[in-house]
C-alpha positions as a Python dict, from the first residue, in 0.01 Angstrom:
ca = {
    (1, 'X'): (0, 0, 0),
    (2, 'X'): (21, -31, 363),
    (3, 'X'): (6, -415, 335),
    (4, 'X'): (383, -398, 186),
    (5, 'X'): (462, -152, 487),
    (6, 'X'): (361, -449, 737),
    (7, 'X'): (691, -629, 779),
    (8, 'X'): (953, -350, 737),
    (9, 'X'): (1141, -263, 1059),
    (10, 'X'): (1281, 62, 984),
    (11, 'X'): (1156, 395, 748),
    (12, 'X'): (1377, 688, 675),
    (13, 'X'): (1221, 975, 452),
    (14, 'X'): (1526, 1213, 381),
    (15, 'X'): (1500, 1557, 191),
    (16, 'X'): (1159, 1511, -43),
    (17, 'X'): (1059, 1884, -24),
    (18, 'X'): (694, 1853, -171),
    (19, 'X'): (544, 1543, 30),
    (20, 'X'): (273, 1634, 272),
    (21, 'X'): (206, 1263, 457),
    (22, 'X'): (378, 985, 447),
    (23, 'X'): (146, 689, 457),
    (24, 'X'): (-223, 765, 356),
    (25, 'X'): (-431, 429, 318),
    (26, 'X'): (-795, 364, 437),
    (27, 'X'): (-880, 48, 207),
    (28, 'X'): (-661, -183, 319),
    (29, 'X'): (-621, -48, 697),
    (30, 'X'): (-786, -391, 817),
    (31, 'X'): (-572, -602, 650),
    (32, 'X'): (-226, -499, 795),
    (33, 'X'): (-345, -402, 1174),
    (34, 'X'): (11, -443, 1324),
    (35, 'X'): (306, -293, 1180),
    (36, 'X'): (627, -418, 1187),
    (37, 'X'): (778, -64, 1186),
    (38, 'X'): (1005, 31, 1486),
    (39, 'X'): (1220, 324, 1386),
    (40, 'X'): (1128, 600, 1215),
    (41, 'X'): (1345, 829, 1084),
    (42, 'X'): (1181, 1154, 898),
    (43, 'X'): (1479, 1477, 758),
    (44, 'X'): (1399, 1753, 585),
    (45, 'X'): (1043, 1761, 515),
    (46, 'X'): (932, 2066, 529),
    (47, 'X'): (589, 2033, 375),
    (48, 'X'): (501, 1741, 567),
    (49, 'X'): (207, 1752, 793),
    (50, 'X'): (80, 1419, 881),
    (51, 'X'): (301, 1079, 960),
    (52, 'X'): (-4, 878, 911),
    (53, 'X'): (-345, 1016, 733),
    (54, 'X'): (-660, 772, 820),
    (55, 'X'): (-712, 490, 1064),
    (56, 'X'): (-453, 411, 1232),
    (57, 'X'): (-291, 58, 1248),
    (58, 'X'): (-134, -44, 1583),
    (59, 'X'): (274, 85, 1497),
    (60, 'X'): (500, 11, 1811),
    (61, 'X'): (764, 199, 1720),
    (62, 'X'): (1078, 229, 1952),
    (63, 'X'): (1262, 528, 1812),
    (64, 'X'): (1122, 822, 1638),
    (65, 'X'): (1369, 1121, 1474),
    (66, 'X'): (1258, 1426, 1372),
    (67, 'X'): (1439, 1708, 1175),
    (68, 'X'): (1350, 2015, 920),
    (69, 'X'): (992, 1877, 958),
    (70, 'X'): (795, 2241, 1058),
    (71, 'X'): (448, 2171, 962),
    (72, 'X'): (452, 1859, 1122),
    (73, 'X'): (251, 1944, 1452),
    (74, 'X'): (168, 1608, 1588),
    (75, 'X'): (283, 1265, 1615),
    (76, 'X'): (122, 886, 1697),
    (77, 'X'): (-67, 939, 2068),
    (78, 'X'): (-157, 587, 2083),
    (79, 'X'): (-115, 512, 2511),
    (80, 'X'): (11, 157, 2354),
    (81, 'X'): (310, 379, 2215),
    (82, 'X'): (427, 464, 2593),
    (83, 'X'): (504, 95, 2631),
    (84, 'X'): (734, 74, 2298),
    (85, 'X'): (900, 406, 2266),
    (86, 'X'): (1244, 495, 2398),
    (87, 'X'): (1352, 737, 2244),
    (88, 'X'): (1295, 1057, 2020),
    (89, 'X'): (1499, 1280, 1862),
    (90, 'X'): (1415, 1583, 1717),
    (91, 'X'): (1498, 2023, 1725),
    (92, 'X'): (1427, 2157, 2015),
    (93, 'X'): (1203, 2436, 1886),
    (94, 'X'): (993, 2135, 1704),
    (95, 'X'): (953, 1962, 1959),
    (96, 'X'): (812, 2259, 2202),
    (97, 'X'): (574, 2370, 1846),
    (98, 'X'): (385, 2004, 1929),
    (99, 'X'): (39, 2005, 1966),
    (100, 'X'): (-115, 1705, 2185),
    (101, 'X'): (-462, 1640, 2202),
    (102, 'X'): (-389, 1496, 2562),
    (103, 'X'): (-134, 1712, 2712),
    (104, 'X'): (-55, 1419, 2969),
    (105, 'X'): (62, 1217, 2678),
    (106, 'X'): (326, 1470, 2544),
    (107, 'X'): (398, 1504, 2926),
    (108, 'X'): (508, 1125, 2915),
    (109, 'X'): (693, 1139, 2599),
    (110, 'X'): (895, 1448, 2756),
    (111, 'X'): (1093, 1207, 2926),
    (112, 'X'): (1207, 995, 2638),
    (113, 'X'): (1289, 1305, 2412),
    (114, 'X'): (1684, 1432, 2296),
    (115, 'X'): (1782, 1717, 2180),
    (116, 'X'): (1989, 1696, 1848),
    (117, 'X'): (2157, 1424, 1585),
    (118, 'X'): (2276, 1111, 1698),
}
């Protein structure tokens, strides 16, 4: 499945109240390294606890937005994201519920982060 994800631009999953991950694939991982995929757009998820389950592809996204997601606890630390990401968007208390693995990362992405609905 990720092979189909490898030229789309933009991905918005809106009010699905039951889906825990949205994009699980370790067979065909080597066959779609890069991804296309520069916005990202995830509402009202609230059983969703992993963006991306298994090795990760390189994904330079440039925008991330983040709302009604609680169990999602992490997002993409990849230090290649710091050189394609301007901006998230997400709730405030979601945002500060994060956990990093390096807290310098989520240090860095403090910068780029906004409060609220664009």
């Amino acid at each position: 499945m990720l092979l189909f994800f490898s030229n789309l631009e933009e991905l918005k999953v809106d009010d699905c109240e039951a889906i825990e991950k949205i994009i699980s694939d370790d067979d065909e991982i080597s066959e779609a390294r890069c991804i296309s995929l520069k916005s990202l757009k995830l509402h009202y998820l609230p059983e969703l606890v992993h963006i991306w389950e298994g090795p990760q592809a390189k994904v330079l996204f440039e925008y991330i937005e983040v709302y009604d997601c609680p169990q999602l606890k992490q997002i993409f630390e990849d230090s290649e994201l710091k050189q394609t990401l301007k901006k998230i968007r997400a709730d405030k208390d979601w945002w500060n519920g994060l956990e990093w693995e390096e807290p310098a990362v989520g240090s860095y992405f403090e910068a780029i982060f906004k409060e609220g609905k664009e």
